[in-house]
N, C-alpha and C positions, 0 to 999 in steps of 0.2 A: 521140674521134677524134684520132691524130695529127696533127701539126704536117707532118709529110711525107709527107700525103698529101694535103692540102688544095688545093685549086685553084688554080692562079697567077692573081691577077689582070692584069686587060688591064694597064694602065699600071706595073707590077707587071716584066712580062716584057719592056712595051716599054723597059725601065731609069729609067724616070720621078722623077724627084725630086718628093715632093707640096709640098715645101718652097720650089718656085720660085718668085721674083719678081723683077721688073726691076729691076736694083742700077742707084740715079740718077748721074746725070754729078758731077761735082765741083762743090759752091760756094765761093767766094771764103771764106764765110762759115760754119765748120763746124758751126753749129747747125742751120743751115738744112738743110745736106747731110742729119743724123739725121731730122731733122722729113721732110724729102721720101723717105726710106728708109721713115719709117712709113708715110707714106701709100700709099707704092708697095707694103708687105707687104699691108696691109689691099684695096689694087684687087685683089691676084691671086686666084687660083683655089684658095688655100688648103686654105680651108673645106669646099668642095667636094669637093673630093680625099678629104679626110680623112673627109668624110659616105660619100661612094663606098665607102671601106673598112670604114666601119662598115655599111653596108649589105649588101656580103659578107660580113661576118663574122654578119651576122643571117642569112639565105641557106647557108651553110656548113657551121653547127653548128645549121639550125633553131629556133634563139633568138626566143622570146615578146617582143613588144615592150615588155613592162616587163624581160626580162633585157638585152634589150639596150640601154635605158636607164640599167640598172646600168649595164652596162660602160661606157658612155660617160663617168656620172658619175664610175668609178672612173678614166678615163682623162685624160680630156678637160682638164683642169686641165692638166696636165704636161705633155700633147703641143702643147698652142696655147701656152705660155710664150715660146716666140719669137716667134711671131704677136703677140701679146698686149703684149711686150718695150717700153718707152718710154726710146726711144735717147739723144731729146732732153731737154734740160735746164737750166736757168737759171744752173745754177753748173755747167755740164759741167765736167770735171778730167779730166786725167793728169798723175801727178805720182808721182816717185820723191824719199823722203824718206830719209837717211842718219840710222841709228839708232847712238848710243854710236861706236864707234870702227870702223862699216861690216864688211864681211865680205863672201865667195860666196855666203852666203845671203841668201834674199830671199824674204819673205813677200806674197804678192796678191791682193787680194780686190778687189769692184766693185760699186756700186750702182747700178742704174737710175734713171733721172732721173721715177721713178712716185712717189718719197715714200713709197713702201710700205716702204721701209728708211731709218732714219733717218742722212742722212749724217754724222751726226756719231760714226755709230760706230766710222768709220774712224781719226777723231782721237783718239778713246778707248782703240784698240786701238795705236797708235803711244804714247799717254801710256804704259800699262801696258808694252807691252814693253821702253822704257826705263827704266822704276823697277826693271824684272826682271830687269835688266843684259844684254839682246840685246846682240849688237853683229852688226848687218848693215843691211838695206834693206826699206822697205815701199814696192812699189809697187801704186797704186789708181788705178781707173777712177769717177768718177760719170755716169752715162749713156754716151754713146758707144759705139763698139765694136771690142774687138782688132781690128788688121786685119796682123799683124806681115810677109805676107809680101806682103800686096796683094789675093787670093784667098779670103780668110776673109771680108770682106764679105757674100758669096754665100748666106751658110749661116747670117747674123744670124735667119732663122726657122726656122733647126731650135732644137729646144729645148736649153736649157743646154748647147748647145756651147760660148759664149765660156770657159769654165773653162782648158779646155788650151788657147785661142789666148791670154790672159792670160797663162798659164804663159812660154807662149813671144816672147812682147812681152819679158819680164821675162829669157828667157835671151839674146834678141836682144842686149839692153843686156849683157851679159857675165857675167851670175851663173849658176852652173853648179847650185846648191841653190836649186830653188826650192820653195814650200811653199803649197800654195792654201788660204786659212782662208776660211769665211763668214762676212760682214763682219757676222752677229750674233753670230759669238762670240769672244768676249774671252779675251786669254790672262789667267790668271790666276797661273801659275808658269812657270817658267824655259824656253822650248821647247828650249834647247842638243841638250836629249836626244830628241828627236824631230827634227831635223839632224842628231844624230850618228848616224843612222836610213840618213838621205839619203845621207849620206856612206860608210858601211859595204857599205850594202845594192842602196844607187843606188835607191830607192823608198822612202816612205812609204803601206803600203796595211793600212787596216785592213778585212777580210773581213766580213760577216755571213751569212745565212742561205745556203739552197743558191734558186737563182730559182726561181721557180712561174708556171705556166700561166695562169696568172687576170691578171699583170701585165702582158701585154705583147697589143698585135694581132698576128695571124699573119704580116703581110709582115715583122714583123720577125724572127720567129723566122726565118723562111725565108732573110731576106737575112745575117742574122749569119750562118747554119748555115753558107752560102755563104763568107760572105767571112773567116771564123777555121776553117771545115773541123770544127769543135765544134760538140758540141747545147749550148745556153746552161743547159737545163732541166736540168742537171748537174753545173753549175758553183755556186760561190759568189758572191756578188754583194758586190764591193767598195764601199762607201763612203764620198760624197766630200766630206761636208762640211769634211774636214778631208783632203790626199793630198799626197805629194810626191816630187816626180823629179827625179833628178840626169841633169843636160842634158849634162852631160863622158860621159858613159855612151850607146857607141853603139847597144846592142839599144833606148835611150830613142830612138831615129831612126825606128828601126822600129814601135814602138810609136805615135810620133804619124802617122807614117805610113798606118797602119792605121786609124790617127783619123779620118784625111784622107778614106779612101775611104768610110769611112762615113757621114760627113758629104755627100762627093758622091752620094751614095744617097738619104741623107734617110731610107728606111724603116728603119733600122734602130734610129732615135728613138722608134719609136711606141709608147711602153710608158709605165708609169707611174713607173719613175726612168729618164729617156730616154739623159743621161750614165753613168752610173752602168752600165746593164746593156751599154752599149756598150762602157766599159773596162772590163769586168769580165771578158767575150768577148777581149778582147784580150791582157791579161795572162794568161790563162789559157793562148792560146797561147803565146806569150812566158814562161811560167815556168816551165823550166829557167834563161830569164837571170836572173829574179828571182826568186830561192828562198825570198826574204822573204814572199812572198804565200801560203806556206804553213803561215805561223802563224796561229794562229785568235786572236784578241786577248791578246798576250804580258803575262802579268800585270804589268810593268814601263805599260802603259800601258791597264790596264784602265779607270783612272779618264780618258779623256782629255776629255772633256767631258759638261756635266749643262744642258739645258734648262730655262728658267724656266718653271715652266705658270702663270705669272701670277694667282697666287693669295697668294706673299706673297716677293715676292723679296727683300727682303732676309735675310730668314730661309733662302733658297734658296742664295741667294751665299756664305750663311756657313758654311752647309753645303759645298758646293761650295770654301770653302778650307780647312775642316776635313779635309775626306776629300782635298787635294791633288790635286785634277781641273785638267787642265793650262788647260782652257778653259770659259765660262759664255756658256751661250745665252739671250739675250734676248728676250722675247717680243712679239709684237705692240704691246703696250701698256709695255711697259719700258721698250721700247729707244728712249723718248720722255721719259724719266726719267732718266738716265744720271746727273745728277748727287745725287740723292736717293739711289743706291748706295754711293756714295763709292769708287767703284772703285782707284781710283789711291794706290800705296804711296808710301810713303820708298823711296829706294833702298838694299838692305842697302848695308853698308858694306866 
């Protein structure tokens, strides 16, 4: 069955955000403010919403109720990630670090105050970028949440939206190259040439596959179709663990713009990479401005990163600067080891 012929649902048509929750008043005390943020995501109607969808979408395409426990399982991780999200945190930070002799550029990543990510990987990845002779800025979040314009609060439970309010925290402070890393991967060689990307191209986007039907719930498809005028089911899906946009560059206006509404939507996160196939929809209108999204992985940056699958990492790593992979991802259990890698160089000279 098509995606466009399917049934609009009720809350669907009525413009419903399933992602609402009551954003709390301000505390004196900002941990407190995160803390009362979760509590307030977890009161709302979340869950429910989103069971609702699953419910039509069993109803729609006739699905057995073990296929449609599949798709939940295939889903359900990704789509409650902001639900899920743990704001507050013992050592909350924000903090902008000047690396070597600074620059426009400016690198961002963030960790959630769950532990699930070791924050020390943040300071690992400032060590290494210095020995690699960077010269610009890392700005990091631990727990907490961008809020750059006052508005982005709202949408703390859509999933992995904070990436590009991050981005733009960072361009707020006046760097025009920014560069989103995930704070589990390490640079391990020089990134100059993935900036001088930014700088050229005005983006950083490396593409993968073309989307598929099996990843996403139907109100998304239907609200993307809507709001980029594109079927998504045709497009390539950009990924983001590693992307970057040059903020001096005004179709980059337009683009977060686009961001914005989808974010007021909420349905168009319901898929199982919820960022990811939302900018992917966007650039894809947008590219005639960025002509760079039309390279399929430029052999200059084929190697750009290599995940640890935690089986013998240091043998992984050294791999990984053998083959000159610009970045090393960490795994669950590594990125708890950091110093048993020996990560961090001499500075060449």
């Amino acid at each position: 069955m098509s995606f466009y012929f399917t049934p609009m649902y009720l809350f669907f048509s009525l413009g419903i955000n399933p992602f609402l929750f009551e954003v709390p008043d301000e505390f004196a005390e900002e941990n407190k403010y995160y803390k009362q943020l979760e509590e307030n995501i977890q009161k709302a109607n979340i869950s429910t919403c989103i069971e609702s969808l699953f419910r039509e979408e069993k109803k729609n395409f006739e699905l057995t109720q073990k296929e449609l426990e599949e798709v939940k399982t295939h889903l359900s991780k990704r789509v409650f990630r902001g639900v899920d999200q743990k704001f507050s945190a013992d050592n909350l930070a924000k903090c902008l670090i000047k690396i070597n002799k600074g620059s426009s550029c400016c690198v961002v990543t963030t960790v959630d105050g769950s532990n699930l990510r070791n924050p020390e990987l943040i300071q690992q990845s400032i060590k290494n970028l210095e020995a690699l002779g960077f010269n610009g800025y890392f700005f990091y979040r631990i727990g907490g949440f961008p809020n750059p314009t006052g508005k982005e609060i709202r949408y703390a439970a859509v999933p992995y939206s904070f990436k590009i309010f991050l981005m733009l925290e960072a361009a707020k402070l006046g760097f025009s190259h920014v560069l989103w890393v995930d704070s589990r991967l390490i640079p391990i060689r020089s990134i100059d040439p993935i900036f001088d990307v930014i700088k050229k191209h005005h983006a950083f986007l490396i593409k993968d596959k073309v989307m598929v039907r099996a990843n996403f719930l139907s109100p998304a498809l239907e609200k993307l179709t809507e709001l980029t005028d594109l079927n998504p089911l045709i497009q390539y899906r950009i990924t983001t663990p590693i992307f970057g946009l040059d903020f001096s560059f005004a179709p980059t206006v337009q683009v977060v713009n686009s961001y914005y509404k989808c974010c007021e939507s909420g349905l168009p996160f319901l898929s199982v990479f919820p960022e990811e196939h939302v900018l992917s929809c966007i650039f894809s209108k947008y590219k005639n401005d960025f002509p760079y999204t039309d390279n399929l992985y430029p052999s200059k940056f084929k190697n750009l990163w290599l995940y640890d699958e935690d089986i013998s990492p240091k043998n992984s790593l050294k791999f990984a600067q053998k083959k000159q992979f610009f970045f090393f991802g960490l795994s669950n259990k590594s990125q708890f080891h950091l110093t048993d890698l020996f990560f961090q160089k001499k500075r060449c000279p």
